[in-house]
C-alpha positions in Angstrom: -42.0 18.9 6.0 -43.2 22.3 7.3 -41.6 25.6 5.7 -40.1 26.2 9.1 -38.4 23.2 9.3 -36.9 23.6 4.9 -35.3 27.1 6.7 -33.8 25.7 9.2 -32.6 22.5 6.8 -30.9 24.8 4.7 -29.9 27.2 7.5 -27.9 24.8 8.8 -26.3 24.0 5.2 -25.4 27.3 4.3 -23.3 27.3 7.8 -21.6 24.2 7.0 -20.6 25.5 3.6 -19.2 28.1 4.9 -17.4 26.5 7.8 -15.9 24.2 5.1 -15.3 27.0 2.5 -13.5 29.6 5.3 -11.1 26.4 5.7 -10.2 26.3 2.0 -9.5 29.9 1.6 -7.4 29.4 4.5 -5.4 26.8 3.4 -5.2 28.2 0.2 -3.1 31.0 1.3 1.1 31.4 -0.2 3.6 30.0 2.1 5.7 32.6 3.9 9.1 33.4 1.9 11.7 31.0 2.6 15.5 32.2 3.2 17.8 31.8 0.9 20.1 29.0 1.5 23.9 29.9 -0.1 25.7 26.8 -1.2 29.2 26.5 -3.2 29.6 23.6 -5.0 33.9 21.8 -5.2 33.7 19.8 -7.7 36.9 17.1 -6.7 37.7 14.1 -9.7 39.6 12.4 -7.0 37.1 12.0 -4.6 35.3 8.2 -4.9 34.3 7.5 -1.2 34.8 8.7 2.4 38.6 8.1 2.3 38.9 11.2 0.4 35.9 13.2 1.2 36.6 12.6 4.8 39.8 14.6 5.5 38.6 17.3 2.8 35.0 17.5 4.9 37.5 18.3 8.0 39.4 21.3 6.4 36.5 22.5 5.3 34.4 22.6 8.4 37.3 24.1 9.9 36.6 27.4 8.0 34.3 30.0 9.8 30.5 30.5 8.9 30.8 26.9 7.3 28.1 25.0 8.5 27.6 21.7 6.7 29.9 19.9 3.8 27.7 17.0 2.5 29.8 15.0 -0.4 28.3 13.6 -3.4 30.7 10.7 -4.5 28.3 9.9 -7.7 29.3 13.2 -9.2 32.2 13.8 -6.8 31.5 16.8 -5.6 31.5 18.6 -2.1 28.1 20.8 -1.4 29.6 23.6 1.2 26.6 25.2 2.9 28.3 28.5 5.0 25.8 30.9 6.8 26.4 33.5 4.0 28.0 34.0 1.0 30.9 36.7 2.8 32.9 33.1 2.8 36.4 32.9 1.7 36.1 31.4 -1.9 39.8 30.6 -1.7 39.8 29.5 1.6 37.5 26.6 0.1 39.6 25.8 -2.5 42.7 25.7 0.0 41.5 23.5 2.6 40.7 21.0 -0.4 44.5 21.4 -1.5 45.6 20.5 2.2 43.1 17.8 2.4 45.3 16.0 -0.7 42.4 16.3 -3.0 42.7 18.9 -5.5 39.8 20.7 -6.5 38.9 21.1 -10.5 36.3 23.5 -9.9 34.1 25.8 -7.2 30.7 27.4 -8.3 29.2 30.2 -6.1 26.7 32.6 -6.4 29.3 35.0 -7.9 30.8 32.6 -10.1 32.4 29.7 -11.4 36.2 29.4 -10.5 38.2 26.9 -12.2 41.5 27.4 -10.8 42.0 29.0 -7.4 40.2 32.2 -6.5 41.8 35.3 -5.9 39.6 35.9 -2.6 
């Protein structure tokens, strides 16, 4: 092989390595920040399958900025996903009292309530 032809041989390499090496780096870089989801978690004891959860999912939609109630009946809980955390904490544990399944507790971001709160 002539000397001209070795240059271009690794030429050509060296521009495939980098090709392949600028798409590592690039998929290398972090992930853009997600946003914060804000959940409150109602723990219920009676709650055992959609005949309770049901009704108590209904109340609890009801309440503005609440987005999705997704039950849990192995731990019998109620995951409350609202658009922020300015929710009603009481107004949580209320439409669980109307919905005939008394709650035993609610934990936010501010806290853990475990009898109704005062907001």
């Amino acid at each position: 092989m002539s000397n001209f032809a070795n240059r271009r041989l690794c030429l050509i390499g060296a521009a495939a390595m980098l090709v392949f090496a600028s798409g590592l780096v690039s998929a290398q870089q972090p992930a853009p920040p997600q946003e914060q989801i804000y959940t409150a978690i109602l723990k219920v004891p009676s709650m055992c399958c959609g005949k309770e959860s049901g009704p108590a999912i209904a109340e609890i939609s009801k309440i503005p900025g609440v987005v999705k109630v997704v039950p849990d009946y192995k731990t019998r809980t109620l995951t409350i996903m609202p658009t922020s955390n300015a929710i009603s904490h009481r107004a949580i544990w209320e439409a669980a009292e109307r919905a005939k399944v008394p709650p035993t507790e609610l934990a936010t971001l501010v806290g853990v309530y475990k009898s109704k709160p005062q907001r």
